[in-house]
GUKE-90657 format. One record per residue (C-alpha): residue number from 1; residue in one letter; x, y, z. Coordinates in nm, 2 decimals. Last residue first. Example, Ala and Ser with C-alpha at 12.3 -4.5 7.8 and 13.67 -1.06 7.14 Angstrom:
2
2 S 1.37 -0.11 0.71
1 A 1.23 -0.45 0.78
% end
This chain:
119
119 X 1.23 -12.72 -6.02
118 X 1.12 -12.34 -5.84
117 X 0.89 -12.45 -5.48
116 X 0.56 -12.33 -5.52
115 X 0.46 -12.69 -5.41
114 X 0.66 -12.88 -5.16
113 X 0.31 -12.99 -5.03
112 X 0.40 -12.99 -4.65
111 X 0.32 -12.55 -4.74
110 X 0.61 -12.33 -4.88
109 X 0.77 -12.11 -4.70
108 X 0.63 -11.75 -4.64
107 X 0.70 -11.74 -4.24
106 X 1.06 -11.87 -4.24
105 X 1.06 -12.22 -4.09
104 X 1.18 -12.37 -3.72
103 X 1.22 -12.72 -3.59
102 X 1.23 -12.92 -3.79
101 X 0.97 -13.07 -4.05
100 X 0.71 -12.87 -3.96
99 X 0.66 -12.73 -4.33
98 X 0.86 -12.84 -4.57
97 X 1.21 -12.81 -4.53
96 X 1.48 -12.61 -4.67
95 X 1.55 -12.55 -4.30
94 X 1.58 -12.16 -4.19
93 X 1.98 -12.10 -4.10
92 X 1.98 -11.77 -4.00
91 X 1.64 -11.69 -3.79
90 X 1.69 -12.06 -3.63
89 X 2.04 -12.00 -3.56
88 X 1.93 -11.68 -3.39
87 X 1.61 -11.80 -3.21
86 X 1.81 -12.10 -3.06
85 X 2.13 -11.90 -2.95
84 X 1.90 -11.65 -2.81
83 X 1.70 -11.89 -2.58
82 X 2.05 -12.07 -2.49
81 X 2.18 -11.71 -2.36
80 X 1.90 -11.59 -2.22
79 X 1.90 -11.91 -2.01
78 X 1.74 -12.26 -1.98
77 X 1.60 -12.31 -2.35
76 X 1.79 -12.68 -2.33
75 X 1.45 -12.84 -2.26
74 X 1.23 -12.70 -2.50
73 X 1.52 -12.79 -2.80
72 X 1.45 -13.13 -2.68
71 X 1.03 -13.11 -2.68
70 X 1.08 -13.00 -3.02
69 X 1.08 -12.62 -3.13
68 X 0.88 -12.50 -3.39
67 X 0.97 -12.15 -3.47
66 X 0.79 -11.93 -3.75
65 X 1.01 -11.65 -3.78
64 X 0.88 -11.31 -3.95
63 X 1.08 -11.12 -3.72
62 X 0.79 -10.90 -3.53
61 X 0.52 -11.10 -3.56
60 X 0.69 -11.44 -3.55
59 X 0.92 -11.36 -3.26
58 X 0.58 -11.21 -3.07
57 X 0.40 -11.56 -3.11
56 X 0.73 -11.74 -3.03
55 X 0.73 -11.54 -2.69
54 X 0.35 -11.59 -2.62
53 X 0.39 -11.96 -2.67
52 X 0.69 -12.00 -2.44
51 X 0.54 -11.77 -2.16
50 X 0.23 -12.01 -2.17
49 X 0.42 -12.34 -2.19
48 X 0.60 -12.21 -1.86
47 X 0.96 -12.04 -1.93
46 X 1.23 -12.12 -1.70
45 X 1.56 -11.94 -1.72
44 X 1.84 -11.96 -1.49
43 X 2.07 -11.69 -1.53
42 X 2.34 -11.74 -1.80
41 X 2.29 -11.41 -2.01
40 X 2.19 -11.22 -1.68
39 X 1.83 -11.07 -1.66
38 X 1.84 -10.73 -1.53
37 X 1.48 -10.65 -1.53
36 X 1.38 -10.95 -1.33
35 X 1.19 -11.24 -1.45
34 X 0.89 -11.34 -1.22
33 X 0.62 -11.17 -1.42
32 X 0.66 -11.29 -1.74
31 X 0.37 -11.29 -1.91
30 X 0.21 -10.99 -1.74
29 X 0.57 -10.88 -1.65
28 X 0.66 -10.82 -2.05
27 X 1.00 -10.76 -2.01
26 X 1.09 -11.16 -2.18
25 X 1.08 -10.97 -2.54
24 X 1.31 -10.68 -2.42
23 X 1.56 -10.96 -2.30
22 X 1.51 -11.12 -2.62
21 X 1.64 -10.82 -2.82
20 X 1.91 -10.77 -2.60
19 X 2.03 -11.11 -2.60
18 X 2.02 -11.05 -3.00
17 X 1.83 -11.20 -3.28
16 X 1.94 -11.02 -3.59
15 X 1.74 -10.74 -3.80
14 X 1.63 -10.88 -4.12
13 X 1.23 -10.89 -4.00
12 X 1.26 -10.59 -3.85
11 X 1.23 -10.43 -4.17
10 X 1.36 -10.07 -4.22
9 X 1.69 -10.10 -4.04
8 X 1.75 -10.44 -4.20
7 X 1.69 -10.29 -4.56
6 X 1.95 -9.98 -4.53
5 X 1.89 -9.63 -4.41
4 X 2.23 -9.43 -4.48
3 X 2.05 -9.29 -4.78
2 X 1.75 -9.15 -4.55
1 X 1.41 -9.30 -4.50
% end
């Protein structure tokens, strides 16, 4: 790693959500198989409960964001846009929550319990 390397470029975990990044996630045409390569930001998006799972599976694995979204923040995923506004507030304003109470944690929080947590 070089001097010019910082933390974010090593971990992809402190890189931002961007429509980019997203876009690359939605390429996969055996999961998404009707989305075409050059997706615009405001296009119509529908994601079956398949698609949606698979998606938050790879955001967790590859950002370290746990996201639970409610059946309302389901419904107003209906662009590239909206999808990456969601991810990207979620990835940089985690609740100080326990665990599933809203609608995304950081992977590492602490569990429903509270406990871990500094008094």
């Amino acid at each position: 790693m070089s001097a010019r390397t910082t933390a974010s470029d090593a971990d992809p975990a402190l890189r931002p959500v961007t429509t980019d990044t997203v876009r690359e996630l939605l390429s996969d045409r055996k999961i998404f198989p009707g989305l075409p390569d050059d997706l615009g930001e405001d296009a119509e998006l529908v994601l079956d409960s398949l698609g949606l799972v698979w998606l938050l599976h790879v955001v967790e694995e590859r950002y370290g964001l746990i996201v639970e979204p409610t059946d309302e923040d389901i419904a107003g995923l209906t662009s590239l846009r909206r999808l990456t506004r969601y991810l990207r507030t979620a990835q940089t304003n985690p609740p100080d929550r326990a665990e599933g109470a809203g609608p995304a944690r950081q992977a590492g929080a602490t569990g429903a319990t509270g406990e871990g947590r500094p008094g």
